[in-house]
VEXDREN-2710 file (C-alpha; in Angstrom, 1 decimal):
% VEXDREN-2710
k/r/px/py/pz
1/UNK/0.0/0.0/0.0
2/UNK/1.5/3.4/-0.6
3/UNK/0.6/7.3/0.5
4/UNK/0.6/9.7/-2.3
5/UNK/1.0/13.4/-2.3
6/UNK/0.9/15.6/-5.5
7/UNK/2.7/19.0/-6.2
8/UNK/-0.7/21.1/-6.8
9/UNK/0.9/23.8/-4.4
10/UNK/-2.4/25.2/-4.4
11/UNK/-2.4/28.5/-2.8
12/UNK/-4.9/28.9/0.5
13/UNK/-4.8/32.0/3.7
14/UNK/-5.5/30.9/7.0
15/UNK/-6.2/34.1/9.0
16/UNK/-3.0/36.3/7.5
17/UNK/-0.6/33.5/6.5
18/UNK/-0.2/31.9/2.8
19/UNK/-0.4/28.4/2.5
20/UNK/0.9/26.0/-0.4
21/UNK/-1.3/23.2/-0.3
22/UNK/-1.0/19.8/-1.6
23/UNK/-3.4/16.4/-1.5
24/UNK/-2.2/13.4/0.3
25/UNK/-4.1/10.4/-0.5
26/UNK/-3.5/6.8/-0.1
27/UNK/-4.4/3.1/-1.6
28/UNK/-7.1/2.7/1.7
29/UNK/-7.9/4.7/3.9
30/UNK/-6.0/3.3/7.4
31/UNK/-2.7/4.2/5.6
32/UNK/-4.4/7.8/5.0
33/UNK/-5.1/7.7/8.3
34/UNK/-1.8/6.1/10.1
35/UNK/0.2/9.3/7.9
36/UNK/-1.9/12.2/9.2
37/UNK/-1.4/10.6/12.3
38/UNK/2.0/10.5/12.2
39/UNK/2.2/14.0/9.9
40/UNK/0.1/15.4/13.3
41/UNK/-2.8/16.3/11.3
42/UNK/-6.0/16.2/13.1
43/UNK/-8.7/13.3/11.7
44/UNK/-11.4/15.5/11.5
45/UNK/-9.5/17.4/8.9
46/UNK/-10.2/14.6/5.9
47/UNK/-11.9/15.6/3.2
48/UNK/-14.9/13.9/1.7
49/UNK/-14.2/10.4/4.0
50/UNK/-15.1/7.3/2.8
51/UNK/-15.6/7.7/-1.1
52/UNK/-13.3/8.0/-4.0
53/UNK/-12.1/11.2/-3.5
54/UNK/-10.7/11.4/0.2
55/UNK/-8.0/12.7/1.3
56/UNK/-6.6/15.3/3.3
57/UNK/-5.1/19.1/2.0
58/UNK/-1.6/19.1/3.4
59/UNK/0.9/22.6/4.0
60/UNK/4.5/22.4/2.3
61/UNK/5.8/21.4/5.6
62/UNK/3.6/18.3/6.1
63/UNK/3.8/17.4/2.3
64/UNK/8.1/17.1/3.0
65/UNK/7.5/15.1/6.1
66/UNK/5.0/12.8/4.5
67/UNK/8.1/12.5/1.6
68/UNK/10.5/11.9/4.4
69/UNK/7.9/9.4/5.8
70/UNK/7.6/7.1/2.9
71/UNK/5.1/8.9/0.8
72/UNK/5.5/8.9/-2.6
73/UNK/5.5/11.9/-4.7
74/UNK/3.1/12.2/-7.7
75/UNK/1.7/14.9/-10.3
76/UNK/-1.7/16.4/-9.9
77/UNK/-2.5/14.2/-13.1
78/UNK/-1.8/11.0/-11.5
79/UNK/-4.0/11.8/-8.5
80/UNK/-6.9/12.8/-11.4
81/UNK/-6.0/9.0/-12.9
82/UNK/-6.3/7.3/-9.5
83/UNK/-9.8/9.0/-8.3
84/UNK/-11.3/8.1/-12.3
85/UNK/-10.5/4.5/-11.1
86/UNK/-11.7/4.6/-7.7
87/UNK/-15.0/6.1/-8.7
88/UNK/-15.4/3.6/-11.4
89/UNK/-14.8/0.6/-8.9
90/UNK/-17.4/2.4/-6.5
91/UNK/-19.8/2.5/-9.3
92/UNK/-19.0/-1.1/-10.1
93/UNK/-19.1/-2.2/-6.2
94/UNK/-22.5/-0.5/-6.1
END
């Protein structure tokens, strides 16, 4: 199983500071779950939990710890390529 985080660096402001933001996603969702954990990123921060496009929105910081942590880097395309199969197999799997 592997944890996956893209290079989007998508810009975001949390009260006056800039953010780069990244996805971090994973093959299930207890490996998501065992890197936040370890990343320090609170549960309750996962985004749309328990379909084909969870994940969680990760700062530059986290997104270097989750590299030095075993995840794997990806494009933002590879990401697209993995949810287009996940939501087929959840239409599939009913």
């Amino acid at each position: 199983m592997t944890v996956y985080v893209d290079n989007a660096r998508i810009p975001y402001r949390r009260g006056s500071r800039k953010l780069l933001m990244s996805h971090m996603l994973a093959d299930d969702t207890e490996e998501l779950e065992s890197m936040a954990r370890t990343l320090g990123i609170k549960p309750s921060w996962i985004q749309y939990s328990g379909t084909y496009r969870e994940h969680y929105d990760v700062c530059a910081s986290k997104r270097a710890l989750a590299l030095r942590s075993g995840a794997q880097a990806v494009d933002p395309l590879f990401l697209v390529r993995l949810r287009q199969q996940r939501r087929k197999k959840e239409l599939e799997d009913g």
